[in-house]
TORTORTOR-652549 format. One record per residue (C-alpha): residue number from 1; residue in one letter; x, y, z. Coordinates in steps of 0.05 Angstrom, whole numbers, padded with zeros to 5 digits. Example, Ala and Ser with C-alpha at 12.3 -4.5 7.8 and 13.67 -1.06 7.14 Angstrom:
! residues 2
(1,a,(00246,-00090,00156))
(2,s,(00273,-00021,00143))
//
This chain:
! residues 283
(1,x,(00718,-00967,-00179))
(2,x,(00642,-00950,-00163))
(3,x,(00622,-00887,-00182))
(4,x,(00594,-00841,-00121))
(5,x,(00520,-00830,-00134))
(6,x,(00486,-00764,-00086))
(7,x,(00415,-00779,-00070))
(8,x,(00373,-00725,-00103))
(9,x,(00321,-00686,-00065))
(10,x,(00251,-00686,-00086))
(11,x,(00230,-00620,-00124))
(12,x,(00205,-00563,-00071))
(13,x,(00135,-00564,-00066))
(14,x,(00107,-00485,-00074))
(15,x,(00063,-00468,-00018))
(16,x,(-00004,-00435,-00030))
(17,x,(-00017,-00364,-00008))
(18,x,(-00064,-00378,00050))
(19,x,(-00129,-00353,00029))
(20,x,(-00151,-00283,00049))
(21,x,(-00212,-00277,00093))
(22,x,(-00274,-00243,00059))
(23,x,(-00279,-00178,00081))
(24,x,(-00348,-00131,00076))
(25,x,(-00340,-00116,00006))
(26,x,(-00344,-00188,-00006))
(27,x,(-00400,-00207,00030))
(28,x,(-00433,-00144,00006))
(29,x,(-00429,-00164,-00069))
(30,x,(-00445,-00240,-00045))
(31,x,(-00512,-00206,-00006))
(32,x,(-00534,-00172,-00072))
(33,x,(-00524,-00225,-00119))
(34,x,(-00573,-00260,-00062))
(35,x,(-00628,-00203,-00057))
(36,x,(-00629,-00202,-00137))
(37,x,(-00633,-00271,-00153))
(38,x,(-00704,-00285,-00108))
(39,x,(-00763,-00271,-00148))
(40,x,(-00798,-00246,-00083))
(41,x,(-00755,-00187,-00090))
(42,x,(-00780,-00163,-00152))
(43,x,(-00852,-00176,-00131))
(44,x,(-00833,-00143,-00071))
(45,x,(-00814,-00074,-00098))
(46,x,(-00865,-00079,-00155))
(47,x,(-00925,-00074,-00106))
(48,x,(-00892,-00031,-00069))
(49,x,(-00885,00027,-00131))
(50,x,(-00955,00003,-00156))
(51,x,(-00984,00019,-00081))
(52,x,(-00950,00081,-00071))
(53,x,(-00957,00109,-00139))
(54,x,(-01036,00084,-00145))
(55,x,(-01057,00107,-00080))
(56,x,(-01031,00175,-00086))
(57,x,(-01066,00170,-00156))
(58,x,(-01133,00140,-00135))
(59,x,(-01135,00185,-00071))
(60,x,(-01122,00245,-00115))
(61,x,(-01180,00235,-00161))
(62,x,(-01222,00219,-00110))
(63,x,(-01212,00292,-00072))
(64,x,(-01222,00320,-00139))
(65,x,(-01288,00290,-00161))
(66,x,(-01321,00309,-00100))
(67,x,(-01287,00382,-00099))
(68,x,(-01348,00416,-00114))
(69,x,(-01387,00382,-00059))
(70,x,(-01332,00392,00001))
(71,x,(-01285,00451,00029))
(72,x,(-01231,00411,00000))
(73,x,(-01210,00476,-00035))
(74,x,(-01206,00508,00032))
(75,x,(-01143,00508,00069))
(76,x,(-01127,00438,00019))
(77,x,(-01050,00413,00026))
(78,x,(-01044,00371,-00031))
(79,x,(-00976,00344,-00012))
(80,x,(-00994,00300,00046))
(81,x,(-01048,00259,00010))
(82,x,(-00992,00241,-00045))
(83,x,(-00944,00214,00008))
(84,x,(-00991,00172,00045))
(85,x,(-00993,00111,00005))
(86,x,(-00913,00112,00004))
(87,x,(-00909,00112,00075))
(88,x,(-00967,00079,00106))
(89,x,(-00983,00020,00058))
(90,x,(-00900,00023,00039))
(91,x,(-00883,00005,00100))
(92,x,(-00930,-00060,00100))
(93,x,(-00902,-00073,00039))
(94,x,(-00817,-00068,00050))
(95,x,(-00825,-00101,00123))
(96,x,(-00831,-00177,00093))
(97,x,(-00783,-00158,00041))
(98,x,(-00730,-00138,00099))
(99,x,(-00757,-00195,00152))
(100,x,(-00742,-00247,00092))
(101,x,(-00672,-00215,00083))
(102,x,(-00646,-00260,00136))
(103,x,(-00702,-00303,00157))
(104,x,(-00708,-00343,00090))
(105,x,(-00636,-00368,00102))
(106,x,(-00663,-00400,00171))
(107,x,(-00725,-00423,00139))
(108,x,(-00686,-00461,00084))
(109,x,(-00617,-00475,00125))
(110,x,(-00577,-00430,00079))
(111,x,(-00554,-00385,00145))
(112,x,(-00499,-00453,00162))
(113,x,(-00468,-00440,00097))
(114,x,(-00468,-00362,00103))
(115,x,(-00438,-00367,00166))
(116,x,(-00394,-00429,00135))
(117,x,(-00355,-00378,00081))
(118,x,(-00373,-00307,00125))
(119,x,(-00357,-00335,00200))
(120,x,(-00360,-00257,00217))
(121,x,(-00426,-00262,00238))
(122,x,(-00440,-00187,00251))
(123,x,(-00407,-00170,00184))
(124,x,(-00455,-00215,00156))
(125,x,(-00510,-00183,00177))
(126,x,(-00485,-00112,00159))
(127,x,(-00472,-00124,00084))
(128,x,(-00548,-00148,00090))
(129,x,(-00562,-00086,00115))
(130,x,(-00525,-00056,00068))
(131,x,(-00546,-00086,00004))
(132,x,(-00620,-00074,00025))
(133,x,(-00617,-00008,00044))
(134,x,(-00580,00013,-00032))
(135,x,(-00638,-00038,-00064))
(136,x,(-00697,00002,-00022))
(137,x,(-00673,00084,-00031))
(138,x,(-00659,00061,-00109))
(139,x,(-00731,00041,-00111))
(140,x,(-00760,00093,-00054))
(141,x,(-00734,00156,-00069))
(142,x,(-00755,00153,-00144))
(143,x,(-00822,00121,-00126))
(144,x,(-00837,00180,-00074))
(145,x,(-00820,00230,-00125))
(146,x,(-00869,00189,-00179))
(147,x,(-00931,00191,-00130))
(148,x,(-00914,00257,-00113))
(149,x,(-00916,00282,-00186))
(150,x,(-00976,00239,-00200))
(151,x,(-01014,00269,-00153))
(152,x,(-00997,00345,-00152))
(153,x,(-01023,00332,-00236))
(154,x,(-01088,00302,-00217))
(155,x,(-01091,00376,-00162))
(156,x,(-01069,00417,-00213))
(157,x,(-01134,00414,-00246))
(158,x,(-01171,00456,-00185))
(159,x,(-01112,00496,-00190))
(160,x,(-01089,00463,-00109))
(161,x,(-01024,00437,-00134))
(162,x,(-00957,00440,-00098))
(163,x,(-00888,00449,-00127))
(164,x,(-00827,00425,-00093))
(165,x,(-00801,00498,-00087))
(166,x,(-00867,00513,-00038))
(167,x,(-00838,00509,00043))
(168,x,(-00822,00442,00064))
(169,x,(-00844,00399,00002))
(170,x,(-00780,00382,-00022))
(171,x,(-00775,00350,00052))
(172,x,(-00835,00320,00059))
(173,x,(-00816,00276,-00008))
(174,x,(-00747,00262,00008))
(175,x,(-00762,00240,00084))
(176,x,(-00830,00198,00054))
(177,x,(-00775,00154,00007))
(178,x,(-00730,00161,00070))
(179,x,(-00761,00134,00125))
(180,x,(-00787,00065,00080))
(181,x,(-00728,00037,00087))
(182,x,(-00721,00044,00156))
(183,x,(-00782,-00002,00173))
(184,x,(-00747,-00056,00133))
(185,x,(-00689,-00042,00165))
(186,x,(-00718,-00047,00232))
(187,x,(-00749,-00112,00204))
(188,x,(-00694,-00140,00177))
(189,x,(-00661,-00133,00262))
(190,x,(-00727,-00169,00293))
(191,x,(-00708,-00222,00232))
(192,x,(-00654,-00229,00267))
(193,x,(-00672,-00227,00326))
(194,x,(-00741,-00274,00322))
(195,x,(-00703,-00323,00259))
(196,x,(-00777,-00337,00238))
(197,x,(-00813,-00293,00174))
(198,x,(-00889,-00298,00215))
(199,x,(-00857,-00269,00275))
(200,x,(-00806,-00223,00255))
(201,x,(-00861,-00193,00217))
(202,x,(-00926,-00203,00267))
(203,x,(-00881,-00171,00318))
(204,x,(-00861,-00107,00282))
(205,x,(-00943,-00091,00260))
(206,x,(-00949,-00093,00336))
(207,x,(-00901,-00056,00343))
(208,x,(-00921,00005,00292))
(209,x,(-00997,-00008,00296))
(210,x,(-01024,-00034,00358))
(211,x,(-00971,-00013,00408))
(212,x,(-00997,00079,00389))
(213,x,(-01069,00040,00400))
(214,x,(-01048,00017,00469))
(215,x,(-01011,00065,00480))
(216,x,(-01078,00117,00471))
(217,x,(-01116,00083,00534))
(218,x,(-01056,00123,00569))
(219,x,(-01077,00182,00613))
(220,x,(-01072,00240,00563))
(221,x,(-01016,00271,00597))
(222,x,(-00970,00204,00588))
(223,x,(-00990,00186,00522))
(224,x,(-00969,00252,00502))
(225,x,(-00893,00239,00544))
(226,x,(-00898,00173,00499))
(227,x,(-00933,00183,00426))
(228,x,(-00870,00221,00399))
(229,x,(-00815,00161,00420))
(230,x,(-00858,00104,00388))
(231,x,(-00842,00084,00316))
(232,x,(-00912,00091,00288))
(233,x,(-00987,00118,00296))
(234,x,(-00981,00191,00308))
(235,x,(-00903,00191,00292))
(236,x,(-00906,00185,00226))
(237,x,(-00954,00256,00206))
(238,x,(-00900,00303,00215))
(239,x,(-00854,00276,00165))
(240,x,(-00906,00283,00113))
(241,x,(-00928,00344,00124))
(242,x,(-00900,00417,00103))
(243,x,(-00904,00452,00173))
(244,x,(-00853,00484,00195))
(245,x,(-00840,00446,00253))
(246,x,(-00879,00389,00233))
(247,x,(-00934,00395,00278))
(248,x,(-00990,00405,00237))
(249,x,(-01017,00348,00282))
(250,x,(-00996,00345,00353))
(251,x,(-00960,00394,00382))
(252,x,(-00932,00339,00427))
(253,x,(-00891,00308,00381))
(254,x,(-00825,00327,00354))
(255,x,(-00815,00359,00280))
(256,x,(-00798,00321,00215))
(257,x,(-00731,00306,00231))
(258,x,(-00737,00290,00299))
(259,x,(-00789,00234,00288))
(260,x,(-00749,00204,00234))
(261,x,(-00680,00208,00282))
(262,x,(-00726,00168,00326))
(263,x,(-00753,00108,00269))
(264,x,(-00678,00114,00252))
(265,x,(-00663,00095,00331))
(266,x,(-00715,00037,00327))
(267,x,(-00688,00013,00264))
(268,x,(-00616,00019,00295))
(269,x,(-00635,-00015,00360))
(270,x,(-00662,-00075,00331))
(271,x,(-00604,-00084,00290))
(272,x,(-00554,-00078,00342))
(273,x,(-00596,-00123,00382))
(274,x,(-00594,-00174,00319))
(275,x,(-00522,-00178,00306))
(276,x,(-00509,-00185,00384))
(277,x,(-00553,-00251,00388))
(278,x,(-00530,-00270,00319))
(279,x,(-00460,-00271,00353))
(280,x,(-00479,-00303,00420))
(281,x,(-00525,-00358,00392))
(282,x,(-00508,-00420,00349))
(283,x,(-00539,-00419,00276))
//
């Protein structure tokens, strides 16, 4: 008699976990291991601490060699010249190095496979935000501080030095390595915005430079209404100064925090902006 045989079933196959979708904190630590690995980076943020701390040193020297031949004794605030080289050639400085944030991916085709493994295109750009904001007040803040220092030893010799206990200077310092970041910021959202490094960055000089120019052939009464909203020229004095309202200037303008609030808006605008055509447009 035949034995009954019973047809075995193949073995169960174990079915993968399906994957789990990158979340910020992913893309945040892909985005650094990006901003860290370009050599323009490090070129970037080495001419920025050699501008900022040389000016402030060069400018420094200069107001002391010719002390005995000026007023510069008189009435002398020695904490605005050490700021100015942070802010004002800073800014030229950290605006390429946040317009090539995102527009060297669409110069070299790298944005496809960003948005390939991140298809969360505004999270994308908000872990680049991120990353560059932590990379620019880790190098700002101590760099503002540096010039500072630098400078108020160079004063000290005429006996015209500032300490950071005097009114206002610890502001002045903090809102000089503060407010860097924000033009790269806003940079970073006309990258965006534009896709091209020449234009991303052509259009924010405009912006910061020749748009106060323009803006000066206004009747006096409306360039006044408009100075203190624009995110350069006049704008920037008060937040390196140590008045108490931050008009040692223009009365017309707001104080130190109220013209930063308003860089902050620019920066936040473009960004916004950015990550809405970002969204609505193909790669």
């Amino acid at each position: 008699m035949a034995a009954l045989t019973t047809p075995q079933r193949p073995a169960a196959r174990a079915v993968p976990a399906p994957a789990r979708r990158p979340g910020l904190v992913d893309v945040t630590g892909s985005e650094f291991i990006k901003i860290r690995s370009v050599r323009s980076t490090y070129f970037t943020l080495i001419a920025f601490i050699l501008a900022g701390i040389g000016f402030s040193v060069l400018f420094a020297a200069g107001q002391v060699s010719h002390w005995g031949n000026s007023q510069s004794g008189i009435g002398f605030n020695a904490t605005t010249p050490t700021l100015i080289g942070v802010v004002m050639l800073g800014e030229l400085i950290i605006v390429v190095l946040g317009a090539l944030t995102i527009t060297s991916e669409y110069g070299t085709g790298m944005i496809s496979t960003s948005l390939t493994v991140m298809p969360r295109r505004v999270v994308l750009l908000a872990a680049k935000a991120i990353v560059f904001t932590a990379v620019m007040l880790a190098v700002s803040l101590p760099t503002s501080f540096a010039a500072y220092f630098a400078g108020q030893a160079i004063f000290a010799t005429k006996h015209a030095s500032t300490t950071l206990s005097d009114p206002n200077v610890l502001r002045a310092v903090l809102l000089a390595g503060l407010v860097v970041p924000l033009f790269g910021l806003l940079a970073l959202g006309l990258g965006a915005i534009i896709r091209h490094t020449a234009g991303a960055i052509t259009s924010l000089l405009g912006l910061i430079f020749l748009l106060p120019l323009l803006a000066q052939a206004l009747p006096n009464s409306w360039y006044q209404a408009i100075a203190r909203w624009l995110p350069g020229g006049e704008a920037l004095h008060p937040i390196i100064t140590t008045g108490q309202s931050g008009q040692a200037y223009s009365s017309y303008l707001f104080g130190a925090w109220g013209e930063f609030a308003v860089i902050a808006g620019w920066a936040a605008a473009a960004l916004i902006l950015g990550g809405w055509l970002l969204y609505r447009r193909d790669a």
